[in-house]
C-alpha positions as CSV (number, residue, x, y, z in Angstrom):
1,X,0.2,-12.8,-5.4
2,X,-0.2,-14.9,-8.7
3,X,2.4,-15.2,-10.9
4,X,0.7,-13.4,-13.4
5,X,0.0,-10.5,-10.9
6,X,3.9,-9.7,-9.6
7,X,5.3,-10.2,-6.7
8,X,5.1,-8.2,-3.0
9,X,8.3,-6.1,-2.7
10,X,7.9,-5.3,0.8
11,X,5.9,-6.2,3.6
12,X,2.6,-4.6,3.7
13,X,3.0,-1.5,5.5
14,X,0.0,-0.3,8.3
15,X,-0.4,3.1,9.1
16,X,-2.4,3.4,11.9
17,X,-2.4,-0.3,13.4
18,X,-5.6,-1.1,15.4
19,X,-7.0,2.4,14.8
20,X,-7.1,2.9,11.0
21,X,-7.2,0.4,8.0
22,X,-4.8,2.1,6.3
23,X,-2.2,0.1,4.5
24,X,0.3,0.2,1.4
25,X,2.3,-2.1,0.0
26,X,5.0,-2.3,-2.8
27,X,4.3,-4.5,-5.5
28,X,6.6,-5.5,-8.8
29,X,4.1,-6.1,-11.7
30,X,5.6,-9.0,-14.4
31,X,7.6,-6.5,-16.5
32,X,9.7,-5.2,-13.5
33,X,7.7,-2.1,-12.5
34,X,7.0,-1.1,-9.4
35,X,3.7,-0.4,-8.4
36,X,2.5,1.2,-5.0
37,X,-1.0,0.5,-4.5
38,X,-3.3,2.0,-1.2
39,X,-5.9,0.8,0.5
40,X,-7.6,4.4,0.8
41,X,-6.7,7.3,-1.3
42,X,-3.4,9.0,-1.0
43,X,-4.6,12.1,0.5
44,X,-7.0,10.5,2.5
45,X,-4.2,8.4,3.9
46,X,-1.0,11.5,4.0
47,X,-3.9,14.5,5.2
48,X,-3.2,16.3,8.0
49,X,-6.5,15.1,9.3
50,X,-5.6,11.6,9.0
51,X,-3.0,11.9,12.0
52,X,-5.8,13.5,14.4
């Protein structure tokens, strides 16, 4: 990312690899917080119907 965006604290992390696009990923914005940003919405991405 940009200096001006933060930095990746972690790898991106892929839920359901080659079946689902779900991913997350851990990101430090320039103050020091730390921001975890989805590629779906959370419930979409933690439902029960997401692991079916």
């Amino acid at each position: 990312m940009g200096a001006w965006l933060g930095a990746k604290v972690l790898p991106v992390r892929e839920y359901f690899p080659g079946e689902k696009p779900y991913r997350m990923v851990y990101m430090e914005d320039p103050f020091g917080n730390i921001l975890e940003i989805y590629s779906h919405s959370y419930e979409l991405t933690y439902s029960a119907g997401a692991y079916s």
